[in-house]
N, C-alpha and C positions, 0 to 999 in steps of 0.2 A: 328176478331183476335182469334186462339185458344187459348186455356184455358193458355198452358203453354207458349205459345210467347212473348217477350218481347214488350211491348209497345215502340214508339219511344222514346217517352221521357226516358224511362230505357236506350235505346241505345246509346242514347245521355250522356247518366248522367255515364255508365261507361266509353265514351270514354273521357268523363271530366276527373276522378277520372284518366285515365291512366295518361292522359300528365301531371296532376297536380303532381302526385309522380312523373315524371321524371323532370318537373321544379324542384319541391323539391330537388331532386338527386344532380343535375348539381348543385344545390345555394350551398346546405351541401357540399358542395365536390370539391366545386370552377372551376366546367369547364366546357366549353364552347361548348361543343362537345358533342356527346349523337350519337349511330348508324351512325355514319357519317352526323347529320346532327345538324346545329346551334338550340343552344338554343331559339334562335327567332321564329325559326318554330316552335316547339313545344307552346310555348306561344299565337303563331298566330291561332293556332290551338283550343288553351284552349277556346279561346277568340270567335273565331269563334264557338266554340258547347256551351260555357257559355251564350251567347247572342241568339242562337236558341232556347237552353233550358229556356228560360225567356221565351220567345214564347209562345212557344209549351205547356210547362208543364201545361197549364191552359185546353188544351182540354186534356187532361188525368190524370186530377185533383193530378198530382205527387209532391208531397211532394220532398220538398228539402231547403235547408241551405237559398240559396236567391229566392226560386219561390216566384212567384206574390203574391201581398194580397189574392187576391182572392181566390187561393190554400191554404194558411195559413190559413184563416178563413173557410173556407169547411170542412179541416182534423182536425181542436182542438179540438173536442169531437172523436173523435176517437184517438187521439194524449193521450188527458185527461185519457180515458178508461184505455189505456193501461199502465199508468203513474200511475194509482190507483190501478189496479191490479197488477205491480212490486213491489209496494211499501207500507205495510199493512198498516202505521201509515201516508200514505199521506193523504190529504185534497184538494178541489180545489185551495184555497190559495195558498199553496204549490207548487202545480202546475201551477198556473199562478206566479208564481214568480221565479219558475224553468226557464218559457220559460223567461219572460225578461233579468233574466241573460244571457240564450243563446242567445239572440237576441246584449244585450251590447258588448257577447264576439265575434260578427260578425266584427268588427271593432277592430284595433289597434292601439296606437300610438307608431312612430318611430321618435327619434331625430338623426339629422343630423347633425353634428359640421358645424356652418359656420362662426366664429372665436374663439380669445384667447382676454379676457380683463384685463385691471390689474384692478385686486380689493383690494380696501384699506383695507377692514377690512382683508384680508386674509395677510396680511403686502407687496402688491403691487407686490404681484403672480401672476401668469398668471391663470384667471379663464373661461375656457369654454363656450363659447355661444351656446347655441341649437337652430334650429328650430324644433318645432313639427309637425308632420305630422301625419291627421289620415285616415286611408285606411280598404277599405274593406280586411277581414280575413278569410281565407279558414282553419279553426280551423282544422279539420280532420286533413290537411297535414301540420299545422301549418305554412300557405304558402301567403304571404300578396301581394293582388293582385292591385298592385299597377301598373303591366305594362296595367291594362283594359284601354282604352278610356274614356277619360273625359263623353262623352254622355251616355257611358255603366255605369260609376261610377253613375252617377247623377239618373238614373233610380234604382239603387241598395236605395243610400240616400232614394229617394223618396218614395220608397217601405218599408225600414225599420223601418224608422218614424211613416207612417199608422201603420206598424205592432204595434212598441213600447204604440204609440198610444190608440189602441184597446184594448193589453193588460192590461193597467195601468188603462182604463175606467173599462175591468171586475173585475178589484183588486179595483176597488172606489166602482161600485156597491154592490158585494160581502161584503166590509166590512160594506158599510149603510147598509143591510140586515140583519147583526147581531144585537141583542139586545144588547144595551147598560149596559154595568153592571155598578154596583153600586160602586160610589168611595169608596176606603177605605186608609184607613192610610199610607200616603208614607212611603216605607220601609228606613232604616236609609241610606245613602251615606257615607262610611269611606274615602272614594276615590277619594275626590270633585275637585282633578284637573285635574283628567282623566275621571270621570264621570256626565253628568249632572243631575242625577240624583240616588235615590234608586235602582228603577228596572234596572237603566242600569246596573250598578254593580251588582244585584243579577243573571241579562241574562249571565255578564260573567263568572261569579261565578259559576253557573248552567253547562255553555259552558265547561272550564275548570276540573271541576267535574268529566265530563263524557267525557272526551277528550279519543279518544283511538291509537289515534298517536300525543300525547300531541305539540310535536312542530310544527307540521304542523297544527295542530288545533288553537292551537294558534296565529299561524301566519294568518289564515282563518279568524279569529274572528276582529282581529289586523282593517284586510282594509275592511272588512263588515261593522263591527260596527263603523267604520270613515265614509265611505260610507254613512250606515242610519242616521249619526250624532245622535251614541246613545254614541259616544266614544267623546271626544274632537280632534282637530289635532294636537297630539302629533306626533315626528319622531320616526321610529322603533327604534333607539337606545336609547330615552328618556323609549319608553315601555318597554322595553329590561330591563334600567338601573331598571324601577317600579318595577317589576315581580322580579329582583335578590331581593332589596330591601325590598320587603313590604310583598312579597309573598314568597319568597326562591328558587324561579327558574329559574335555568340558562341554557339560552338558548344554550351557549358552542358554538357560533360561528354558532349556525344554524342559517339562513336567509331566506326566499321563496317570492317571488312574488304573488301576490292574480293568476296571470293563472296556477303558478305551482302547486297550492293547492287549486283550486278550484274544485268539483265535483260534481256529479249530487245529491250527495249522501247528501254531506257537505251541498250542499245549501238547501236540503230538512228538513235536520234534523235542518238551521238555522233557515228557518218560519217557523219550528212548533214549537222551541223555543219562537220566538218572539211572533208571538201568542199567546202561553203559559200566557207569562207576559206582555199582551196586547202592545206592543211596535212597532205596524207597523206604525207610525208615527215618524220622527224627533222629539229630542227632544231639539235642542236648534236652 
């Protein structure tokens, strides 16, 4: 192959990237129709070079969103490198907790109405039934690829689990490694029905502090810190009501979901926080 030539698997992985923006297209835009030809095709299409590219991408050791473990484990120290030189104040920690996030936001859940019940305590209203469904997620095109094959799905699961896997053994290793510091005095908790602890309130306290898009940070901190269970599971709008209360901050009708305000950045500066005040551990 010359120097500048595309590998297959590159050739492959942009005609992913086309059909996936033109799925995208047609979902955003509600039609069915694209160049004169069905939505189906395209899909058929995706599906067919997504499933080569699973293949393939292992002899050309190409990095991508769903390649094989074995691609994912080849590129993490090169993956790492470059992860540490973007970012002056990163650590491997960091880094490995970078990628589990991206690996959790590979997947999505979607609920689907499949009736109306009455519920008493709502005074005998009609209250919503959901199914949830969780499906592989093409984050780039924000594009849930739910029309793949049962046997294409299942190879995706199987793969991502190793990965999650792997990652979560180098984040055990890594942190046995560290020297054990010396207990010292739990710091006070004024917070105790949102926090289980001192330091969980002083990480948010810290968080808060140094917020520099304060509601969107906030709102980032919100489902992390429920996530690590360093927060209790309180509703956004019990936090909402805390923060006007206790702290003077109103949120004015801001809301965000943890994918709207999640980023590479956010999640970097969250472990080195945590770390900071030793808290990679649950705390209740």
């Amino acid at each position: 192959m010359a120097k500048n030539e595309l590998s297959e698997s590159e050739k492959i992985f942009i005609r992913l990237n086309e059909n996936a923006n033109t799925i995208f297209y047609c979902q955003e835009n509600k039609i069915t129709f694209y160049n004169d030809k069905h939505i189906s095709f395209y899909k058929n299409e995706f599906e067919s070079d997504f499933g080569l590219l699973y293949q393939i991408s292992i002899n050309d050791v190409f990095f991508w969103q769903f390649c094989r473990f074995e691609v994912y484990e080849k590129t993490i120290d090169e993956r790492k490198k470059f992860f540490l030189l973007k970012f002056d104040d990163a650590n491997n920690l960091s880094f490995y907790e970078n990628e589990l996030e991206i690996l959790k936001g590979s997947y999505k859940e979607f609920r689907t109405l499949q009736s109306l019940e009455r519920d008493f305590f709502l005074q005998n209203k009609p209250r919503p039934k959901y199914a949830v469904f969780s499906f592989p997620f093409l984050y780039k095109f924000n594009l849930p690829l739910s029309f793949l094959s049962n046997e294409l799905k299942k190879k995706i699961d199987y793969t991502q689990i190793r990965k999650e896997e792997y990652i979560k053994s180098l984040i055990l290793n890594l942190q046995k490694s560290q020297p054990e510091k010396q207990n010292i005095e739990e710091p006070e908790n004024p917070h105790q029905r949102i926090f289980p602890n001192g330091k969980c309130w002083q990480l948010f306290e810290y968080w808060k502090d140094n917020a520099k898009d304060i509601k969107a940070d906030l709102c980032f901190a919100y489902w992390k810190m429920i996530e690590d269970k360093l927060m209790y599971k309180i509703t956004p709008t019990q936090f909402a009501e805390w923060l006007l209360e206790k702290l003077n901050f109103d949120f004015e009708g801001y809301w965000k979901q943890l994918d709207r305000v999640k980023t590479t950045n956010r999640n970097r500066l969250y472990s080195m926080a945590k770390l900071q005040f030793q808290l990679n551990k649950s705390q209740y």
